[in-house]
C-alpha positions as CSV (number, residue, x, y, z in Angstrom):
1,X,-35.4,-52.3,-124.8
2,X,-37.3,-50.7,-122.4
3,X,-36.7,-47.5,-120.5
4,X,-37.6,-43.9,-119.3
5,X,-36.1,-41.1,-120.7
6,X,-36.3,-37.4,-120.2
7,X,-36.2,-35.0,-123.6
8,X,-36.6,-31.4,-122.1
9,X,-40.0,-31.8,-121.8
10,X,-41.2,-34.7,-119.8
11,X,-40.0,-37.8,-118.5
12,X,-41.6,-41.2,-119.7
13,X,-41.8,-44.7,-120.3
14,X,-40.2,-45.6,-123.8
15,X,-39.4,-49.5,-125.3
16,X,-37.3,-49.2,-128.5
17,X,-33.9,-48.1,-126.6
18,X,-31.0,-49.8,-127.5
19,X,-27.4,-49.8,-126.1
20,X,-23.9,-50.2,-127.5
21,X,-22.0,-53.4,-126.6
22,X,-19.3,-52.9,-123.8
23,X,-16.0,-51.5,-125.1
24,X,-12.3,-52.1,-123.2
25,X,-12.8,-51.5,-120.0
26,X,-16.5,-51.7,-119.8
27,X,-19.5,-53.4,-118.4
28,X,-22.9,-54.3,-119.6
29,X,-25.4,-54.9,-117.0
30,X,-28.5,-56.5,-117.2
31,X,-30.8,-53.8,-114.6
32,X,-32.9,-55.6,-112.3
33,X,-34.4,-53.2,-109.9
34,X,-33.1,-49.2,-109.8
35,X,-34.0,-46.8,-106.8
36,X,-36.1,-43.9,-107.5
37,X,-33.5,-40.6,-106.3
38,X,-34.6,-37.4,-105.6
39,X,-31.6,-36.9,-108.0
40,X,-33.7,-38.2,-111.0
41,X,-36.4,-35.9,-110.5
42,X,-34.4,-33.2,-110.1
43,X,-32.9,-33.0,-113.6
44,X,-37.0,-33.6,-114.6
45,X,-37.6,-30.3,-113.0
46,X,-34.5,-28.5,-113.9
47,X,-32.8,-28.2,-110.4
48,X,-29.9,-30.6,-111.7
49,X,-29.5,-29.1,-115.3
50,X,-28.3,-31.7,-117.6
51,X,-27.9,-32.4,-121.6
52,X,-30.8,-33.9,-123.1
53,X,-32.0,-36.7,-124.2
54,X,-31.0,-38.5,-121.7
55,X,-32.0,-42.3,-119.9
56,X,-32.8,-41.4,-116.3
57,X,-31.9,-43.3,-113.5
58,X,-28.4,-43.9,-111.5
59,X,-29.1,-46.2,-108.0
60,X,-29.4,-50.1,-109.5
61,X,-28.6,-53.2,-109.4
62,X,-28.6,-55.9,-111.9
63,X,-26.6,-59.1,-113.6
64,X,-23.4,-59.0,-115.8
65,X,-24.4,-60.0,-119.3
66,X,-21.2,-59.1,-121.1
67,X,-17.5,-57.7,-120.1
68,X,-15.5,-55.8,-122.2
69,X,-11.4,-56.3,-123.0
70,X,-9.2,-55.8,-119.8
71,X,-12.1,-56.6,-117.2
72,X,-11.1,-59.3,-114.7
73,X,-13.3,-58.3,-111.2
74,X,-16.3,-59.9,-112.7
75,X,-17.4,-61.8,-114.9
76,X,-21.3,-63.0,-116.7
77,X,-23.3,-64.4,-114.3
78,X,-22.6,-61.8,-111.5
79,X,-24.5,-59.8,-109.4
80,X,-23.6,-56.1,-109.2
81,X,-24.1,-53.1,-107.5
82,X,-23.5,-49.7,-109.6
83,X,-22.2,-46.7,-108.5
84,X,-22.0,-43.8,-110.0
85,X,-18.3,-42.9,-110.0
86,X,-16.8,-43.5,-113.9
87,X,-13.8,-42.5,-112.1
88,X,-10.5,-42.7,-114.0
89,X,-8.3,-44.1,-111.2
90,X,-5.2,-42.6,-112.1
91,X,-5.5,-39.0,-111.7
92,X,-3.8,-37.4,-108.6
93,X,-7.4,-37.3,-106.8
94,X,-8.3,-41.0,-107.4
95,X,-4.4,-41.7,-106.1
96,X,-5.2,-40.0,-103.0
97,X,-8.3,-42.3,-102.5
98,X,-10.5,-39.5,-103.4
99,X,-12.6,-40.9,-106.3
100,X,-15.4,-38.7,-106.0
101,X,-13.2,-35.5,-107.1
102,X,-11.7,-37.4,-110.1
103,X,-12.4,-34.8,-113.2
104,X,-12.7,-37.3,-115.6
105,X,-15.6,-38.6,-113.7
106,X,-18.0,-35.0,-113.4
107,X,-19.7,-33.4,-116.1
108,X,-18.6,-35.8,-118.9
109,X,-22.1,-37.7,-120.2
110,X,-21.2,-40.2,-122.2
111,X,-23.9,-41.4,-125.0
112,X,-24.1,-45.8,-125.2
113,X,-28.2,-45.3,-125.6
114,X,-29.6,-45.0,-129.5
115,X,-33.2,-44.3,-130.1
116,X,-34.7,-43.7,-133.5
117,X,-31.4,-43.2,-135.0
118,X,-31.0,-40.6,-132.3
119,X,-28.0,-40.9,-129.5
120,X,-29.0,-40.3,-126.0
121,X,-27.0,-39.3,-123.2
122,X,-26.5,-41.6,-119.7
123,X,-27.1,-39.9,-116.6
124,X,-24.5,-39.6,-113.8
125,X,-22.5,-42.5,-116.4
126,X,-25.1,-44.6,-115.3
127,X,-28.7,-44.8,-116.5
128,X,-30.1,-47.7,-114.2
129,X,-34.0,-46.7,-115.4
130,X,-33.0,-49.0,-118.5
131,X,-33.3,-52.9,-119.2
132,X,-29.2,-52.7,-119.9
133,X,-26.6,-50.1,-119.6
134,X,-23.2,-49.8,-120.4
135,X,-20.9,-48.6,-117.4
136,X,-17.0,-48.4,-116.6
137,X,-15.9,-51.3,-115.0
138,X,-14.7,-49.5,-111.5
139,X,-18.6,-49.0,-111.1
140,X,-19.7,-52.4,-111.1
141,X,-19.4,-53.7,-107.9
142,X,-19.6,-57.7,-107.1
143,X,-22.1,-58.7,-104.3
144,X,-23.3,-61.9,-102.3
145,X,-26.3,-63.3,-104.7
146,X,-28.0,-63.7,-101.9
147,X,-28.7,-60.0,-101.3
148,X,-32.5,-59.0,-102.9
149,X,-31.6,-57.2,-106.2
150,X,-34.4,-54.7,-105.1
151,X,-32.3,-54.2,-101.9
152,X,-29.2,-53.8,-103.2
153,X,-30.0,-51.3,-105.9
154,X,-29.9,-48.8,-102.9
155,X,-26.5,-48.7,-101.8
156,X,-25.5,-47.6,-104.8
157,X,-27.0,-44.0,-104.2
158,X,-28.6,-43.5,-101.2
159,X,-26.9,-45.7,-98.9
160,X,-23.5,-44.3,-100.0
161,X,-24.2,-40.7,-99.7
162,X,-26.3,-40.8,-96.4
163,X,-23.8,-43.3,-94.7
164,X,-20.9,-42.3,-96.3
165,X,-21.0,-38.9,-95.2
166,X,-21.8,-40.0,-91.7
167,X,-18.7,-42.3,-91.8
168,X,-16.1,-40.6,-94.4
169,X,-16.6,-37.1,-94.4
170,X,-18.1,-36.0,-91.0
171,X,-16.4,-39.1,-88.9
172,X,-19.4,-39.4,-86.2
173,X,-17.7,-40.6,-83.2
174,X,-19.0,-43.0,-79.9
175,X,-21.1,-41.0,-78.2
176,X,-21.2,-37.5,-80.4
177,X,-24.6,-35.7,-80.8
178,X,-26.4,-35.6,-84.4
179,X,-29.1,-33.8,-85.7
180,X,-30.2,-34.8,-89.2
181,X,-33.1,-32.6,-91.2
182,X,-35.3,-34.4,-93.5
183,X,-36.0,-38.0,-93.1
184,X,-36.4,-39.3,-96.6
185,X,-34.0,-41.7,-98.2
186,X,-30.6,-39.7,-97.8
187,X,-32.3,-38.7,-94.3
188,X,-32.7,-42.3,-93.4
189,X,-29.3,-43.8,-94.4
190,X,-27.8,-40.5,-92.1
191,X,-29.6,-41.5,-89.5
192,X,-28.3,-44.9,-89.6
193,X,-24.8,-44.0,-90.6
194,X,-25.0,-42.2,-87.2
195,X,-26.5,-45.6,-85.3
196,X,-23.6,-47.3,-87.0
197,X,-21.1,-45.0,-85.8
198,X,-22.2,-45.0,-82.1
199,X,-23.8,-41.5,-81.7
200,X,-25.3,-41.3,-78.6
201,X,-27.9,-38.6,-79.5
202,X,-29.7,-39.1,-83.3
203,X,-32.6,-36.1,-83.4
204,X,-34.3,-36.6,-86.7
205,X,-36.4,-33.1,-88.0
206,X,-39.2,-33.9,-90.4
207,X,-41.9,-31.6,-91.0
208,X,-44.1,-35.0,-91.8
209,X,-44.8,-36.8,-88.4
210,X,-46.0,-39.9,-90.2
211,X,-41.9,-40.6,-90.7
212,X,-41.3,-40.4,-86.9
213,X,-42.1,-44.2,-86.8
214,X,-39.1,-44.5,-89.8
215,X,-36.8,-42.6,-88.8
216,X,-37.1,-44.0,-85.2
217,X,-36.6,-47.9,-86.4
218,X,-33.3,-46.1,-88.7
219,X,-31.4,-44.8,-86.0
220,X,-33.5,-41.9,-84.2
221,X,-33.3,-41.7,-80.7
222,X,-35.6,-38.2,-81.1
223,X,-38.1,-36.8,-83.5
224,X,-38.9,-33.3,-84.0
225,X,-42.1,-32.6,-86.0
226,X,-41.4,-29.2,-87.5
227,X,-44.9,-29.1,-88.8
228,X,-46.0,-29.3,-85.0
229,X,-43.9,-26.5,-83.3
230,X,-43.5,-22.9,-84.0
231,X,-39.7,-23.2,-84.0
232,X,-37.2,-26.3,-85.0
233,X,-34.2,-24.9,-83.3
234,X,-36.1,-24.5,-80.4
235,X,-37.4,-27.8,-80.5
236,X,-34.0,-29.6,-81.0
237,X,-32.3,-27.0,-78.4
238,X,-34.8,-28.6,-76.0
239,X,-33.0,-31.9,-76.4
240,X,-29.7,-30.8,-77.4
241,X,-29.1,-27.6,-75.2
242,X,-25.1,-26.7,-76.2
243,X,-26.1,-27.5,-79.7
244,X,-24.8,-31.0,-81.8
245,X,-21.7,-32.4,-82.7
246,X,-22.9,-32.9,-86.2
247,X,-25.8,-32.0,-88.4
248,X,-26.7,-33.0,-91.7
249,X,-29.0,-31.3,-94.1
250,X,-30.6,-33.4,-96.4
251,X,-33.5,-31.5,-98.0
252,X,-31.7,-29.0,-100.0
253,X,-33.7,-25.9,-98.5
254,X,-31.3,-22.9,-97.8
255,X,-33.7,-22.3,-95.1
256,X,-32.8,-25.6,-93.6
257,X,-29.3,-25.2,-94.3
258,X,-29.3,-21.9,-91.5
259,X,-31.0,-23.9,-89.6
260,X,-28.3,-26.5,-89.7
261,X,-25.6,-23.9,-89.2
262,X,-27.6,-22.4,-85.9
263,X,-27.9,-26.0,-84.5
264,X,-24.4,-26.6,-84.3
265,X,-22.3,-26.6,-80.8
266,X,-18.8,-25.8,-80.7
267,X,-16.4,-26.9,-83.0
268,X,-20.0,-28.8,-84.4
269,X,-20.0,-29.5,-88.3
270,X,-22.3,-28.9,-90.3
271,X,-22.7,-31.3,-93.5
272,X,-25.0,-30.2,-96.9
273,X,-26.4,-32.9,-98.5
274,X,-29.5,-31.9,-99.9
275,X,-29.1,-30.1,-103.4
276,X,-30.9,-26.6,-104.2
277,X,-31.6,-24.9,-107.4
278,X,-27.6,-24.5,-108.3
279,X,-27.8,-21.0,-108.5
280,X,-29.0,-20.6,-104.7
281,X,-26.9,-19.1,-101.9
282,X,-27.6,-19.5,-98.2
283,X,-26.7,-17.0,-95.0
284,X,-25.1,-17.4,-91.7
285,X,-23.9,-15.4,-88.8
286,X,-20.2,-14.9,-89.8
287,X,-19.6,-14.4,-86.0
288,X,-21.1,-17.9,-85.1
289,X,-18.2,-19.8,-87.0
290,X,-15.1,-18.8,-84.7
291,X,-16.0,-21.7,-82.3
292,X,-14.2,-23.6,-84.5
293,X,-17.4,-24.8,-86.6
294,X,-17.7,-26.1,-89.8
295,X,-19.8,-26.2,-93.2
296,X,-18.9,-28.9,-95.1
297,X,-20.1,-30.2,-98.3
298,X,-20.2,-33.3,-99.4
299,X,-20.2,-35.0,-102.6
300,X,-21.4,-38.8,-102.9
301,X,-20.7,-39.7,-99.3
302,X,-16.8,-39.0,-99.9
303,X,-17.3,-42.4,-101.1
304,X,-15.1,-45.2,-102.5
305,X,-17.3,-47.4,-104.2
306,X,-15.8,-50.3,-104.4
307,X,-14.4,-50.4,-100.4
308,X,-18.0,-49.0,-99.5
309,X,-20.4,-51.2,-101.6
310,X,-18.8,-54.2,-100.2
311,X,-18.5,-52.7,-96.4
312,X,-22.5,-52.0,-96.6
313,X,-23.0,-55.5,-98.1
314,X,-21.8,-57.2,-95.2
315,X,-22.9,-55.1,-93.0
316,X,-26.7,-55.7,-94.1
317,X,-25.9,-59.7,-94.3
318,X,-25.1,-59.4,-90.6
319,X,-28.3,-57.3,-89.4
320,X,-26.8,-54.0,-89.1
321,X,-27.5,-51.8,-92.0
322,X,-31.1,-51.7,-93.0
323,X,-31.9,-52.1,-96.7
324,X,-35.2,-54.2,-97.2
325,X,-36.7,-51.4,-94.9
326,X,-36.0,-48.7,-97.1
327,X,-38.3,-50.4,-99.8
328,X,-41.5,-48.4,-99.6
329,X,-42.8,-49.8,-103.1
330,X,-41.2,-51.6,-106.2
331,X,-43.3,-50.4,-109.3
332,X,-42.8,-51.8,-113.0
333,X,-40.7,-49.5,-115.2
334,X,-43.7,-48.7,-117.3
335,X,-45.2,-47.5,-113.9
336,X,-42.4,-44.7,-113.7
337,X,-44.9,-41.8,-113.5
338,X,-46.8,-43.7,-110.4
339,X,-43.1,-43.8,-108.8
340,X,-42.5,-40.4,-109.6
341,X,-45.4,-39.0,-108.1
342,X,-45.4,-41.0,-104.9
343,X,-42.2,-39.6,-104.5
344,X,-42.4,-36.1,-104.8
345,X,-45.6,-36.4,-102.4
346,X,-43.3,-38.3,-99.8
347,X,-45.4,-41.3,-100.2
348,X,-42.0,-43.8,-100.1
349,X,-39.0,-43.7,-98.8
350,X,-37.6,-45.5,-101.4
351,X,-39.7,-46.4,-104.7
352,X,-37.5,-49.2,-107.0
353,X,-38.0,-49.9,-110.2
354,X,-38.1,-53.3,-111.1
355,X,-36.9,-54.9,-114.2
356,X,-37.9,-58.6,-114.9
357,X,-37.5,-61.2,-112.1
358,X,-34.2,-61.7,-109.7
């Protein structure tokens, strides 16, 4: 079975995987196409530390092939969405509709993958960047067969987080201001989030200008190239004089995330989505807070996967949330280090793996 795997060392292509058969409770999809995450290349180059080896890859989409006992939401034949939420569902978080801070469901690899004798781990109890994995039935979500497999690999990461914590965790309002730093995929799927909602005022900050055109069709109603102007603040201050309602920063610069916090209007929010090193720590004017503003973080768009998949489904079936546009480039799997390099040069928005034919 092919793959890509990360040992410690480097990342790469393999083809003699092979993966357990679904237990109770379980799922084992047949991966179609699987969105390249900054998330991935992050545990490559250590940010996101993580057990190795491990079977990269957590943002896909793919076919049932087999259920386990006790699974009744789908069946073989279906086409699924995967989050990444092995979420136990009966712990006092996952009770209060909170999935995303269920215990059982952070830091706890499981290892379904074998090579050489050897048992690898799954990453974020998912591993998309394989030909099959096995994963908890609450993470397989059903959708219309008629959304492109290559499309729908993307809600299950980036759609979910940017969205999600435009609509669960900050709750954009009609009308409210939003600034959103870094228009790559989470950037993207903020700034549409934010059309969604009805913000009046969507001021996208990229230090690339050749995503203005991007983050304009996503939601933008403004474009700040930070590369072009001696100051960002400035810049956004220009078109947001009292500061924004909400901003989101989705780079993982603690730079970015002061710049965030400066932005901010009162009783503004300001949401951290972007992931730095894990040891980093960031600075703010303690005084600048008693306006009744916020720093909030966010984990996974505050999602619930299986409400949210099926909301963003529907939502793209009736022309409102973008996915085919967020497909820069679809690569074959054994094209992974092609993917991975267009994406740390911010070549794509999106690069998707693709697995066999739809």
């Amino acid at each position: 079975m092919k793959g890509v795997i990360f040992d410690g060392e480097q990342a790469r292509f393999v083809d003699d995987l092979e993966v357990r058969d679904p237990g109770p409770g379980e799922v084992l999809v047949g991966i179609r196409a699987a969105g390249l995450c900054h998330s991935d290349l992050s545990v490559i180059d250590g940010t996101i530390p993580f057990p190795v080896p491990v079977v990269l890859g957590h943002e896909g989409a793919g076919v049932v092939e087999a259920v386990g006992a006790g699974v009744s939401h789908v069946v073989p034949g279906d086409h699924v969405a995967l989050s990444t939420l092995a979420n136990c569902g009966a712990c006092a978080e996952c009770d209060r509709g909170r999935p995303t801070m269920c215990r059982k469901a952070i830091g706890m690899p499981g290892t379904p993958f074998r090579r050489g004798g050897a048992q690898l781990y799954n990453f974020a109890s998912n591993s998309a960047f394989a030909e099959r994995t096995v994963v908890k039935a609450v993470q397989a979500v059903k959708i219309p067969k008629d959304i492109p497999l290559t499309s729908a690999a993307l809600i299950g990461c980036g759609v979910l987080t940017g969205v999600g914590a435009v609509l669960n965790r900050a709750r954009v309002d009609r009308g409210d201001s939003v600034v959103v730093i870094g228009a790559g995929g989470i950037g993207l799927n903020v700034l549409q989030g934010a059309r969604i909602a009805g913000a009046s005022a969507i001021v996208a900050v990229d230090a690339n200008p050749a995503k203005e055109a991007s983050a304009r069709q996503f939601g933008a109603t403004h474009f700040v190239d930070a590369s072009a102007v001696p100051d960002a603040v400035k810049a956004v201050r220009e078109i947001l004089p009292t500061g924004a309602d909400h901003t989101f920063e989705c780079v993982g610069s603690t730079r970015l995330i002061r710049q965030a916090i400066d932005l901010l209007d009162r009783h503004g929010q300001a949401v951290l989505l972007g992931v730095p090193p894990a040891t980093a720590e960031a600075s703010f004017l303690v005084s600048a807070m008693y306006l009744d503003k916020s720093i909030l973080g966010c984990r996974y768009g505050s999602a619930r996967p299986q409400r949210d998949i099926a909301l963003y489904a529907r939502l793209y079936r009736e022309g409102r949330l973008l996915l085919d546009e967020l497909v820069t480039a679809t690569y074959g799997v054994a094209d992974f280090a092609k993917a991975a390099e267009d994406a740390h040069r911010g070549r794509v928005a999106r690069a998707v793996l693709v697995f066999g034919a739809e």
